[in-house]
C-alpha positions as CSV (number, residue, x, y, z in Angstrom):
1,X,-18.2,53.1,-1.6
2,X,-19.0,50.6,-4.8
3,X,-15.0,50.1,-5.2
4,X,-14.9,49.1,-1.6
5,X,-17.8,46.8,-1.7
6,X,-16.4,45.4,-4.8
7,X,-13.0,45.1,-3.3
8,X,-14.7,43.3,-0.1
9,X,-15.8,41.1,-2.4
10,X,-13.0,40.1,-4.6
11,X,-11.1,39.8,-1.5
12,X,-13.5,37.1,0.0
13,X,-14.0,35.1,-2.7
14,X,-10.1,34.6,-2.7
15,X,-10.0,33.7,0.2
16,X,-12.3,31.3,0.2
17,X,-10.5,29.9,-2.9
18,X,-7.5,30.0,-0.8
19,X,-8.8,27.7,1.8
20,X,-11.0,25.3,-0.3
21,X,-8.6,24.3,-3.2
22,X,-6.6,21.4,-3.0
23,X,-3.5,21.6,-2.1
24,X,-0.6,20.3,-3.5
25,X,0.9,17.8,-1.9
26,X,4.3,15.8,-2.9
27,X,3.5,12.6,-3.4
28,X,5.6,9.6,-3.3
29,X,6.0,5.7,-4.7
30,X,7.5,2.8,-4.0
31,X,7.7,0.7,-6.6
32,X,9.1,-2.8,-6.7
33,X,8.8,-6.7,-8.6
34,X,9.1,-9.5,-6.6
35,X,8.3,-13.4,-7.5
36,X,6.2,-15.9,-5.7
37,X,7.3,-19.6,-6.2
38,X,4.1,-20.6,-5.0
39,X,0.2,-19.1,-5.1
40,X,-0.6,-16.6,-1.8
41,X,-3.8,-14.6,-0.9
42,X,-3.0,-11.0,-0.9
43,X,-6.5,-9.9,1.0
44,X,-8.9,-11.5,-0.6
45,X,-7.1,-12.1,-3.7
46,X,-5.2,-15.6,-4.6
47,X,-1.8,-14.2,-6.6
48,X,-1.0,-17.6,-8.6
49,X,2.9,-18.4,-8.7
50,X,4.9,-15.9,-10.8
51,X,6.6,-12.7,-11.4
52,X,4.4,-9.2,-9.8
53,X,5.2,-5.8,-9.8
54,X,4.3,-3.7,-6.6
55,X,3.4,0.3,-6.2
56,X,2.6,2.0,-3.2
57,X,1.5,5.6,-3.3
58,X,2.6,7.2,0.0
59,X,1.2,10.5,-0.1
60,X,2.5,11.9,3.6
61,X,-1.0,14.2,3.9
62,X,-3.1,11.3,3.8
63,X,-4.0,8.0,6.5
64,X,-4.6,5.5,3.6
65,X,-2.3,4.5,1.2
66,X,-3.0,2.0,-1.4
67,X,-0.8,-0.8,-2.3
68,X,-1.2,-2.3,-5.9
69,X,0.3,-5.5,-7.5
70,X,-0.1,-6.7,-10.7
71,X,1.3,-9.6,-13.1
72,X,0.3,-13.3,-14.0
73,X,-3.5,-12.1,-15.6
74,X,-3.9,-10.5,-11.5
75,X,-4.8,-6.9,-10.8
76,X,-5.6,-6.0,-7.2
77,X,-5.2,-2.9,-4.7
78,X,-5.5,-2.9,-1.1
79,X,-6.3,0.0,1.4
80,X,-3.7,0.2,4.4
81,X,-4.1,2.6,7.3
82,X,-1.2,3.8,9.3
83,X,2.0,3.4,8.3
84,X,4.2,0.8,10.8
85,X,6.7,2.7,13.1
86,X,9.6,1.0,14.1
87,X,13.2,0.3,12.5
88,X,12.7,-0.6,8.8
89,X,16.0,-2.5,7.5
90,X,17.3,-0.9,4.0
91,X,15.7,-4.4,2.3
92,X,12.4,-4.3,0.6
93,X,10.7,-7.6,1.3
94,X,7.0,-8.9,1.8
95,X,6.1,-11.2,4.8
96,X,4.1,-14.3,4.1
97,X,2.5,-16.3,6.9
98,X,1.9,-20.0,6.4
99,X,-1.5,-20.9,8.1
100,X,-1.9,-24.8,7.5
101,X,-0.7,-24.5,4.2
102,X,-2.4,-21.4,2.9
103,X,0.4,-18.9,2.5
104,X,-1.3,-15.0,3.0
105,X,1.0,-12.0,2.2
106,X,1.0,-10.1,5.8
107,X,3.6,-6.9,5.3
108,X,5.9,-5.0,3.0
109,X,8.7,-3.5,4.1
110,X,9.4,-0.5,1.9
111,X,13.3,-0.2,2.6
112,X,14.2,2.0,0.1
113,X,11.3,4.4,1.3
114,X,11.8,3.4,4.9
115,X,8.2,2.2,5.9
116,X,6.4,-0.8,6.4
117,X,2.9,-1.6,5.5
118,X,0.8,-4.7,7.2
119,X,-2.2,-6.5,5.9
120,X,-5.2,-8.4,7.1
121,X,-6.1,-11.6,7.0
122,X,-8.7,-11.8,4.7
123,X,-12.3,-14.1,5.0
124,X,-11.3,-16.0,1.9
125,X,-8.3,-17.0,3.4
126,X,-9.3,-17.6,6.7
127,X,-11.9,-20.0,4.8
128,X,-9.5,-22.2,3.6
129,X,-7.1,-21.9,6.5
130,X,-7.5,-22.9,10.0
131,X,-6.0,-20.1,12.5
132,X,-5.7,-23.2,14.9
133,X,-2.4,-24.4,13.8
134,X,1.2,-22.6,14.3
135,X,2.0,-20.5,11.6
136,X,5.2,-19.8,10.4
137,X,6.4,-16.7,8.5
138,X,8.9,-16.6,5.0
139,X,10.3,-13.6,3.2
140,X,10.0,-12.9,-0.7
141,X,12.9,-10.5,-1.8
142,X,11.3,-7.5,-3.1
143,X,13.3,-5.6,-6.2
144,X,13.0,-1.9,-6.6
145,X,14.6,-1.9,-9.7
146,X,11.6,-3.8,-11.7
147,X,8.6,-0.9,-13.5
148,X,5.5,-0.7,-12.9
């Protein structure tokens, strides 16, 4: 009767360790450089003109995935939600939207990864852009061969 209490135990605190341990999970990056000819808010950041290097973390088990850029004396990370469904062309490219001048970094497709990740308009931005005018949209080539 004391193994089997004993046993009861050891069984249930393995199970409990079972369920309450993290789990591995495979995790994934895109990684990428890319170079802006002219300064462009990425959120609420201004990225001055100049070379970056871009990482993604896609870890599938999670909603949020954080996007990081670095380069020209700039570090910043941004929180996406969902990943963008649709067709994602084999190119890895960020949008920029011009609003009255101010150009804000919208989306990056992940081609070589095969998502697409979009971004807000941040209040700094929007502070020294009007949403008023037209805007017009203009692709930066992203490289996937550049380190983070």
């Amino acid at each position: 009767m004391k193994y089997a209490k004993h046993g009861f135990l050891v069984l249930t605190l393995a199970l409990v360790a079972g369920f309450t341990a993290p789990h591995a999970a495979a995790q994934q990056a895109f990684t990428g450089s890319f170079t802006l000819d002219s300064e462009a808010y990425w959120g609420p950041t201004l990225l001055p003109a100049g070379q970056y290097s871009i990482i993604a973390n896609l870890d599938a088990a999670s909603a949020i995935h954080v996007v990081s850029v670095k380069g020209e004396g700039v570090r910043a990370s941004i929180l996406t939600g969902n990943v963008l469904t649709g067709p994602v062309s084999g190119q890895s490219k960020l949008q920029l939207q011009q609003i009255n001048g101010v150009s804000v970094i919208r989306e990056l497709d992940a081609g070589l990864v095969g998502q697409s990740f979009r971004f807000s308009v941040s209040k700094n931005a929007r502070g020294h852009a009007e949403q008023a005018s037209a805007a017009s949209m203009k692709t930066v080539p992203v490289s996937t061969s550049g380190a983070y």
